[in-house]
Every structure is written in structure tokens, then in C-alpha cells.
C-alpha positions in Angstrom: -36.4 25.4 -5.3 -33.4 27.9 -5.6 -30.0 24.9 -5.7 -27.3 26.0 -4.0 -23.8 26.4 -5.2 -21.0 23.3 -4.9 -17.4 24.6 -4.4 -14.5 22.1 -4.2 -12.5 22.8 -0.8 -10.2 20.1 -0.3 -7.6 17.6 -2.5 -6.5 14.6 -1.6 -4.2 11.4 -4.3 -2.4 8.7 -4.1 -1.2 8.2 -7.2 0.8 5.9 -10.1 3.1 9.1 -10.3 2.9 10.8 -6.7 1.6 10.0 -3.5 0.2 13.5 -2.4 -1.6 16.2 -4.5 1.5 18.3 -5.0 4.0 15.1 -6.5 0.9 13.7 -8.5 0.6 17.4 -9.8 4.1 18.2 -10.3 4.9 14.9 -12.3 1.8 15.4 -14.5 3.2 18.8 -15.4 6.8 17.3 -16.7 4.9 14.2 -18.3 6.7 11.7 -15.8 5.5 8.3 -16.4 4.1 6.3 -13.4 4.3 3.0 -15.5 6.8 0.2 -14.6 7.1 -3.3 -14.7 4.7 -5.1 -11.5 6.3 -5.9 -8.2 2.8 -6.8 -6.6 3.3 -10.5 -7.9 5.3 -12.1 -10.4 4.0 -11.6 -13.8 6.5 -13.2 -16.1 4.3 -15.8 -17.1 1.4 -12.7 -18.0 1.2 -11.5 -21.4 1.4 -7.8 -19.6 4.3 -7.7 -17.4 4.1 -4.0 -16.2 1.1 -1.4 -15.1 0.9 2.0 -13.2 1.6 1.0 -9.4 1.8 3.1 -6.4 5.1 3.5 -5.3 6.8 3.9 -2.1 3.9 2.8 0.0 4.5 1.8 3.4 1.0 0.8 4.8 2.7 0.5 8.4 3.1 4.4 8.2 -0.7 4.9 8.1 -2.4 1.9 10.4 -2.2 -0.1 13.2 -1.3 -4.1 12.4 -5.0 -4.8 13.4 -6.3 -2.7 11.2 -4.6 -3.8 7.9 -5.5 -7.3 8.7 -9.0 -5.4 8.1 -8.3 -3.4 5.2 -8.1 -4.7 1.6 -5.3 -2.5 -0.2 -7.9 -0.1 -2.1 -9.2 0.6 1.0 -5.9 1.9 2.3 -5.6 3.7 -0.9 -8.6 5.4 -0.5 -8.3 6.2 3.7 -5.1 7.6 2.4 -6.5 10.3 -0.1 -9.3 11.1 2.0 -7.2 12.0 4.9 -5.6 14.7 2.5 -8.4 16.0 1.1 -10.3 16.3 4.7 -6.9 17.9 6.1 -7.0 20.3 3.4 -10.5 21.2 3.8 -10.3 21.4 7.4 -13.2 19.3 7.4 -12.0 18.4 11.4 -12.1 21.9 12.5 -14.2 22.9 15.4 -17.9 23.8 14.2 -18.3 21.5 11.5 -21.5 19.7 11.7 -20.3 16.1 11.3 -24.1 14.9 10.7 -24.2 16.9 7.5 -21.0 15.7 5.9 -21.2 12.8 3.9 -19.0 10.1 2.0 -19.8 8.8 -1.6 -16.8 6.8 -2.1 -16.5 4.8 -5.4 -14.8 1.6 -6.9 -15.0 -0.4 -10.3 -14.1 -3.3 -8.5 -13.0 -3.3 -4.8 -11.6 -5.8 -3.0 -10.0 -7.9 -5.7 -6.6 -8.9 -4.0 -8.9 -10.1 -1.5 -11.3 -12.4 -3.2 -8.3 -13.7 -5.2 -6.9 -14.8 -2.0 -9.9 -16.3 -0.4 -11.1 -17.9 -3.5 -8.0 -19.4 -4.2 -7.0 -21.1 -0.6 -10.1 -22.4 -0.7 -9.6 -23.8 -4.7 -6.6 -25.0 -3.1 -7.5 -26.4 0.5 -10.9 -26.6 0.5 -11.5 -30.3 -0.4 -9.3 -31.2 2.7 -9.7 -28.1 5.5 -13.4 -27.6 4.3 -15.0 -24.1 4.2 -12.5 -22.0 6.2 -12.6 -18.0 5.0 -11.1 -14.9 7.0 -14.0 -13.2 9.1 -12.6 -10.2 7.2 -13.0 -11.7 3.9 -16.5 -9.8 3.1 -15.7 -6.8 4.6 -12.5 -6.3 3.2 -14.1 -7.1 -0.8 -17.0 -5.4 -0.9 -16.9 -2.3 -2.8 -18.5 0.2 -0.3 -16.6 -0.2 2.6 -13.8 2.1 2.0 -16.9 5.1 2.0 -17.7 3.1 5.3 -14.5 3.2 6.8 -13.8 6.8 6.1 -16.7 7.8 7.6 -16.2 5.7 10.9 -12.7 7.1 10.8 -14.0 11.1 10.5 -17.3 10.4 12.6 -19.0 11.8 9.2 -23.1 10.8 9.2 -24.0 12.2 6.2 -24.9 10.3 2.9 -22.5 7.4 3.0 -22.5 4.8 0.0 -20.7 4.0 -3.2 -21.1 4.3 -7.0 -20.0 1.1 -9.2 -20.2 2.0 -12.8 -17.0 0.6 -14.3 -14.2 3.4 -15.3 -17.1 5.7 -14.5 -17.6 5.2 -10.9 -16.1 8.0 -9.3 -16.9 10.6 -11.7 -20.7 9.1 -10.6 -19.5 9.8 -7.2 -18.8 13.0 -7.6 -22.0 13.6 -9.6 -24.2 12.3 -6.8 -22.3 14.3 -4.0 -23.0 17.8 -6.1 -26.7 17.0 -6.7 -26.8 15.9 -2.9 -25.2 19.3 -1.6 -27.1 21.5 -4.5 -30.5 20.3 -3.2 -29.4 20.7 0.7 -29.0 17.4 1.5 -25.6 17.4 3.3 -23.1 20.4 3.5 -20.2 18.8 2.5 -19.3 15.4 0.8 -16.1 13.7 0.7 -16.2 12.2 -2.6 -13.7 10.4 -4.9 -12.8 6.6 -5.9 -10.1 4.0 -5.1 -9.0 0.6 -7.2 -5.7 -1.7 -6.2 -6.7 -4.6 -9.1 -2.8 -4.8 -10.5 -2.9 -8.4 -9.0 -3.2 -11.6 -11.2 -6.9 -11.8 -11.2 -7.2 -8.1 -13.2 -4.3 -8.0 -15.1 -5.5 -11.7 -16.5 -8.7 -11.2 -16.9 -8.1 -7.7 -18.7 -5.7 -9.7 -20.7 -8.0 -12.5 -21.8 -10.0 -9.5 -23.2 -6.9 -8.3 -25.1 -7.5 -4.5 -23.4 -4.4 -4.1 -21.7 -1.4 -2.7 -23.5 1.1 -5.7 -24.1 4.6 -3.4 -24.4 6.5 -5.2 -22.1 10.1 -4.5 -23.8 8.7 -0.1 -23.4 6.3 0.4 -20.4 6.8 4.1 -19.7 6.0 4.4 -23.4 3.0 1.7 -23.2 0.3 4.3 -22.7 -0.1 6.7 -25.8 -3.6 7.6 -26.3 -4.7 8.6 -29.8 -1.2 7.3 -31.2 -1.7 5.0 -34.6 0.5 2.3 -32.7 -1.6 2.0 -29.1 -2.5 -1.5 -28.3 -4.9 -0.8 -25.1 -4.6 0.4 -21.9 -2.1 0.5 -18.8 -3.7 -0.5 -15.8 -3.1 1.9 -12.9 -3.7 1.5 -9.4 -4.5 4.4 -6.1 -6.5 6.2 -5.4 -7.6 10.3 -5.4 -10.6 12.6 -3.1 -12.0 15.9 -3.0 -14.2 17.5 -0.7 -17.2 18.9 -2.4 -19.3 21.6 0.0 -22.0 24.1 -0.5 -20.6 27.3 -0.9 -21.8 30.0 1.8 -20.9 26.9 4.4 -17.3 27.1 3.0 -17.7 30.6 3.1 -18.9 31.1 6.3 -15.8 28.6 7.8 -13.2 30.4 5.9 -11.9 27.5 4.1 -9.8 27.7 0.5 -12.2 27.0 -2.5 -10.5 25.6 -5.2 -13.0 26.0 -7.8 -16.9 25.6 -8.3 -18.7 22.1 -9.9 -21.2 23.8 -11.8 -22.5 20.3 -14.3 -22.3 16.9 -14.3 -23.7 14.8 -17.3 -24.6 10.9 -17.2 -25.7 8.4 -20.4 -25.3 5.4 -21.6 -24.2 4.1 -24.7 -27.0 1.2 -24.8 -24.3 -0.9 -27.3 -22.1 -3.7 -26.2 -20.6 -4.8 -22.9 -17.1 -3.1 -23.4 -16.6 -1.4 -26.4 -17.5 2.1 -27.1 -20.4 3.5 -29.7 -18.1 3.4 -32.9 -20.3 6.6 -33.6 -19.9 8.2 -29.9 -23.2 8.4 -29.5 -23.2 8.0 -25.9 -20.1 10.2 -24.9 -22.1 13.1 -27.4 -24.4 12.6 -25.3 -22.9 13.0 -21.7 -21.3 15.8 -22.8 -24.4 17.5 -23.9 -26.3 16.4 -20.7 -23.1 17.9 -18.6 -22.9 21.4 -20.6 -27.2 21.6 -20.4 -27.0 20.9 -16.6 -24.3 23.1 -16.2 -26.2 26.3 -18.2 -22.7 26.5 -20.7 -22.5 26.6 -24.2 -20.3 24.8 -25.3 -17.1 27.1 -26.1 -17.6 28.2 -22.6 -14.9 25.4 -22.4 -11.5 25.4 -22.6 -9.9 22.4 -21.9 -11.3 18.6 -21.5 -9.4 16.0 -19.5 -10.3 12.9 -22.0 -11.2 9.4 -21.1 -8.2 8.6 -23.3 -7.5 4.9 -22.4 -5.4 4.1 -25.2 -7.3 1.4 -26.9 -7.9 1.8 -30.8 -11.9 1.9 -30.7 -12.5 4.0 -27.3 -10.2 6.7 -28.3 -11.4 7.1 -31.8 -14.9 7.7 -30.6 -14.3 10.1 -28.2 -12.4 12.5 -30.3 -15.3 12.0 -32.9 -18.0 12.9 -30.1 -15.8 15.9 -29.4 -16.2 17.3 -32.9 -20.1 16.6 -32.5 -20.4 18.6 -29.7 -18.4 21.3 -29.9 -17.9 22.1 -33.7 -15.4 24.9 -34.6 -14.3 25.4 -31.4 -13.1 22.2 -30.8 -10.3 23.3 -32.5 -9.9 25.9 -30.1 -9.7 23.9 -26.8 -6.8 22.1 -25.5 -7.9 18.4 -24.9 -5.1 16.3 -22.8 -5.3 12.3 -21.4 -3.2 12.0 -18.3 -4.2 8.8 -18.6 -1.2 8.7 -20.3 1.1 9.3 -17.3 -0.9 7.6 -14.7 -2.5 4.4 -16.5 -5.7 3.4 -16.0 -7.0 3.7 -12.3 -10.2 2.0 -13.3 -12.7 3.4 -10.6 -10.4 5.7 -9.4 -9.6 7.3 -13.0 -12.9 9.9 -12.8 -11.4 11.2 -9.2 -7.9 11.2 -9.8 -8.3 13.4 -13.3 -10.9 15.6 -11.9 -8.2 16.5 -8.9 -5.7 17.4 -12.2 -8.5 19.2 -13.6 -8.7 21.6 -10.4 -5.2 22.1 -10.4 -5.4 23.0 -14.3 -7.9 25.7 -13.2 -6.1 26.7 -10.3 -2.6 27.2 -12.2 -3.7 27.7 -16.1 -1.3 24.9 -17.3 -2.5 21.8 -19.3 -0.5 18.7 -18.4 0.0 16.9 -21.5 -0.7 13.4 -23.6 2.9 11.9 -23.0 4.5 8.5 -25.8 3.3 10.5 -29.1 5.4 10.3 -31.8 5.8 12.3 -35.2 4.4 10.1 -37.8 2.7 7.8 -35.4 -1.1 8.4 -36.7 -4.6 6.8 -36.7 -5.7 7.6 -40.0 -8.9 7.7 -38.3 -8.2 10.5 -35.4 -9.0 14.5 -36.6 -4.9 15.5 -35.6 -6.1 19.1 -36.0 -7.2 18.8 -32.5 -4.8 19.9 -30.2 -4.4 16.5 -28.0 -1.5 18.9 -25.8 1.0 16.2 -27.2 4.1 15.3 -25.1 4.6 18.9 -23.7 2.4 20.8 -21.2 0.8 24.1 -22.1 -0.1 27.3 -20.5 -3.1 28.9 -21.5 -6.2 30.5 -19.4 -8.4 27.9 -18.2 -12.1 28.8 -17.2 -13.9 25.8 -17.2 -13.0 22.5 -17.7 -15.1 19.0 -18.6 -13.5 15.6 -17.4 -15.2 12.6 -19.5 -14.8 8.9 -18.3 -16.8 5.9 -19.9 -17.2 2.7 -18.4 -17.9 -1.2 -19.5 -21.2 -1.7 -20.0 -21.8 1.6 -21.7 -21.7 4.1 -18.2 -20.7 7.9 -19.4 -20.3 10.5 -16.3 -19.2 14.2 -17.4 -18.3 16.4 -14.8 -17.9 20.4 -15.8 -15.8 22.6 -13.2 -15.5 26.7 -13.6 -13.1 28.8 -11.6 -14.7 30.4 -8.7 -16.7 33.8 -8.9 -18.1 35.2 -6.1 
């Protein structure tokens, strides 16, 4: 069986540091950092007082009173982005077979904000008011509806479902929406990720974990992946879509391609709960899978968007996997986290930095790894990697690999080429 060919056609964010494609792009490109101290709730009493929120959101401007009463926030989030990437596909237009366009929509976590607030009227009620939960209060958590409601919103009947693999999710999502289209299943899938956990529930629990980045008195400087002096992760928030479709159907409607997906890798570490391979054994290994599925040797690439979270263990192992890989011409890449401007959108991190990725393709520039400074080493980092430190960087950009790991030991690789006719 001859697989077809998966173009991207369509970009859609909502973002820690813009909330459209073009601000989310634009700020990445000046290193602009999205991180702030929390307005969702007060966090004084938190040992993190600050994370990567969406700002300037005004839910009222995209739905009816009825329907936020039905929507948890990450589902807003991720109707949001979709509606931009679908727009910009033209996805709507007139001869588009809406039974052949599917949604694979992902989250880490989903409804959070609402669980908290169920879970805790109840804590708090319950003994004297007995059992009473919002009708809404299942729908609004679980962690597929969001692919649910953008498909009821876009009367898409294709493939509809999400992927829940930790930090991985939506890179999964986009995985399973280009082996979906290659093998004729659909035509076109929207696919990307959403995650609004910046509420006490995730920024606690992270903390009881000791992942998050506890900077409070510096939170634009907080995330500074592969610095000697990070202390975890900055917890992000939004959401990000693309619109992946087989290419002589994009062809054939005229619409923009953006680039192609030509790979996608998947492993798993088989190690520990949270932490990383110390070795990288399991990020090697995705990126191997990714560059074998893809047909590319490895320095075919030219840039990788990192996981890059900004904890001491996770980033030490990737960069170590990196050299494994790749070998001399690691040293020849330009490797960038933009996790480093945007925080850590959990779920949503796969989709928002493979959106960055296509723009890095589409305009040749690297958006760089922002808070590093001179003398702030990790004895245990190679620095003669170029980690595109504080200052973006032109360069010609062919293909591009964006890695994302996820607790319990989920790797998802996804390899993206400029598109050749």
C-alpha cells in the first residue's frame, strides 16, 4: 500500500505569550517572556507564586453565557485555536467533505478547574446538602471533549478522540492524525492539544513534587532550560492546532501548505513515573523511531525544538540523547526550548511548539532559549551545542524534529520538511 503524503494547511494558538499565531510567533522571535505572577487564584500561600498564563482573554468574546456554563476553560482554549487553524485552512469552504475530516484533540489533564470545584463544594457541603454536582460537571472534565466539541461546532465526522500521554499528548495527537490521513483514513485532521491546570490543584500538586520552578522574587527569568541554576519548570497554560491533510486534497482545493509531516517517533522510557532515563535511553530512541519512519538520516536535520522543561535531570538527558543520535552533526544544528518563553503547557506543549516549528520552516529563523547567563553552567550539559541562547538566529531550515517526553516515560517525536512538490 503506496501512503499518501500529510501537508500541514492551517495554524491556530492561544498562547502564554500571544493569543493568535502571528503574536505567539512574533514574541517567540524577540524572546518575550509569557511568565508572570498568577491572577487565576490567589497563590501567596503557594510555594510558586507565578506560571505562563493566557492573557487578555475575554471568554464573553467567543461564546454564548450558556455555553461557558458548559465549557471548562481548556476547552475554550482549545475551540479558540481550532477556530484559527480551521479558518486558515479554509477547512469551511464549500466542497469539503465534512465526513472525512476528523479531530484528535489532546490533553494531559483536562478539566482540572472543574474537578477542583466540584470536588471541593462537595468536601465542603456535602455532609449537609448531600451529593449535589453540576450536570456539567463530567462533561466539562473529561479530557476528550474539547475534540468533541470542535467537531459538533465544525459538523466534522471524521476520526474524533483524544491522546493522554502526559507532556506528550498532543505531539501523540498529531502522530495519530498523520498515520490516519497517510493510510486514507480521513482527508484532513484537526489536530493539536489544550491544558488550563494553573489553578491550585496543579500548581500544588506539581509543587509537592518539587517540579515547578520556585523563582518567585524573578518569574520572566524562572524558565532557563539547560542553565546550571534551573530549579524546574514554569507551568504554562492555552492552547495551539493545526490542520493536517493529505496532500493532493490540499492541492486540489487550493489551500496554503505550510509544510509537509514526513515522521513521527513514539517510545517509552520503561524507568520511573516522572523522571527521565538518566542515560536517555528512551528520548535516543524516539528520535531514532521518528528519523527511521520519516526515511532521514540524521543530519538531514537542522534544527530541534527541545522538550527543554527546565528541570536539572530531564534536560541533562535530552541533550545527552542528542549527542547519541546525531554525532558530529549535532554540533551543526541549532537546538532551541521555547519552552523557555512560553512555560510549560503540559498537553498542549507538543502542539503549541510544533506550530513554532512550522513557522521556523516557513521563515528560516530559530527563536531562541531565553534567562541564560554567562557562567551559569551544568557541568554536566555538552555547551558546545548550540542551545540558540537568548538571541534568535537565522539560518536555512529544512526539516525540523520537535521532541516532548511525558510522566510515566511517553516520548512522541514529530519530524516536519519544507514542502517539495
Amino acid at each position: 500500500m503506496e501512503l499518501k503524503r500529510v501537508v500541514v494547511t492551517g495554524l491556530g494558538a492561544l498562547s502564554p505569550i500571544g493569543n493568535d499565531v502571528a503574536t505567539t510567533w512574533e514574541n517567540a522571535k524577540k524572546g518575550v517572556s509569557g511568565a508572570a505572577p498568577i491572577t487565576h487564584f490567589d497563590a501567596t500561600q503557594f510555594k510558586t507564586q507565578f506560571a505562563c498564563e493566557v492573557k487578555g482573554f475575554d471568554a464573553a468574546a467567543h461564546f454564548d453565557r450558556r455555553q461557558m456554563r458548559q465549557l471548562d476553560l481548556y476547552a475554550q482554549y482549545a475551540l479558540v485555536a481550532a477556530d484559527e487553524a480551521i479558518a486558515d485552512a479554509g477547512l469551511e469552504n464549500e466542497g469539503v467533505d465534512k465526513n472525512r475530516v476528523g479531530v484528535i484533540f489532546a490533553a494531559g489533564i483536562g478539566g482540572l478547574h472543574t474537578f477542583e470545584e466540584e470536588a471541593g463544594y462537595f468536601a465542603l457541603h456535602g455532609a449537609e446538602q448531600g451529593p449535589k454536582y453540576n450536570p456539567f460537571f463530567i462533561p466539562k472534565m473529561i479530557a476528550d471533549i474539547a475534540a468533541g466539541h470542535i467537531s459538533i461546532a465544525h459538523e466534522f465526522r471524521g476520526p474524533n478522540f483524544a491522546t493522554v500521554s502526559a507532556c506528550a499528548s498532543s505531539n501523540n495527537a498529531l502522530i495519530d492524525a498523520f498515520n490516519y490521513i497517510r493510510l486514507g483514513q480521513a482527508d484532513a485532521i484537526v489536530a493539536g492539544g489544550a491544558e488550563a491546570a494553573v489553578f491550585p490543584a496543579g500548581v500544588g500538586g506539581f509543587n509537592s513534587m518539587k517540579a515547578l520552578s520556585t523563582r518567585n522574587d524573578d518569574p520572566a527569568g524562572a524558565s532557563r532550560p539547560f542553565s546550571g541554576s534551573r530549579d524546574g519548570f514554569v507551568i504554562g497554560e492555552g492552547a495551539a492546532a493545526l490542520v493536517l491533510e493529505e496532500l493532493e486534497h490540499a492541492k486540489a482545493r487550493g489551500a496554503h501548505i505550510y509544510c509537509e509531516i514526513v515522521g513521527g517517533g513514539m517510545s517509552a522510557d520503561a524507568y520511573h513515573i516522572t523522571a527521565t532515563h538518566p542515560e536517555g535511553l528512551g528520548a535516543k530512541l524516539v528520535m531514532e523511531n521518528a528519523l527511521r519512519d520519516a526515511g532521514m538520516k540524521p543530519e538531514e536535520i537542522d534544527y530541534i525544538n527541545l522538550h527543554g522543561t527546565s528541570t536539572p535531570v530531564g534536560d541533562r538527558s535530552e541533550a545527552k540523547a542528542i549527542v547519541d543520535v546525531f554525532g558530529d552533526h549535532a554540533y551543526e544544528m541549532n537546538l532551541s526550548s521555547t519552552k523557555s518563553m512560553t512555560g510549560h503547557l503540559l498537553g498542549a506543549a507538543g502542539a503549541l511548539e510544533a506550530v513554532l516549528s512550522v513557522k521556523t520552516l516557513e521563515e528560516g529563523i530559530i527563536p531562541p532559549t531565553i534567562n541564560h547567563e554567562e557562567g551559569d553552567e551544568d557541568p554536566e550539559v555538552d555547551y558546545k551545542l548550540n542551545f540558540t541562547f537568548n538571541e534568535a538566529q537565522k539560518r536555512d531550515v529544512n526539516a525540523v524534529l520537535s521532541n516532548t517526553f511525558g510522566f510515566g516515560g511517553h516520548n512522541a517525536a514529530v519530524i516536519m520538511k519544507k514542502y517539495k512538490d
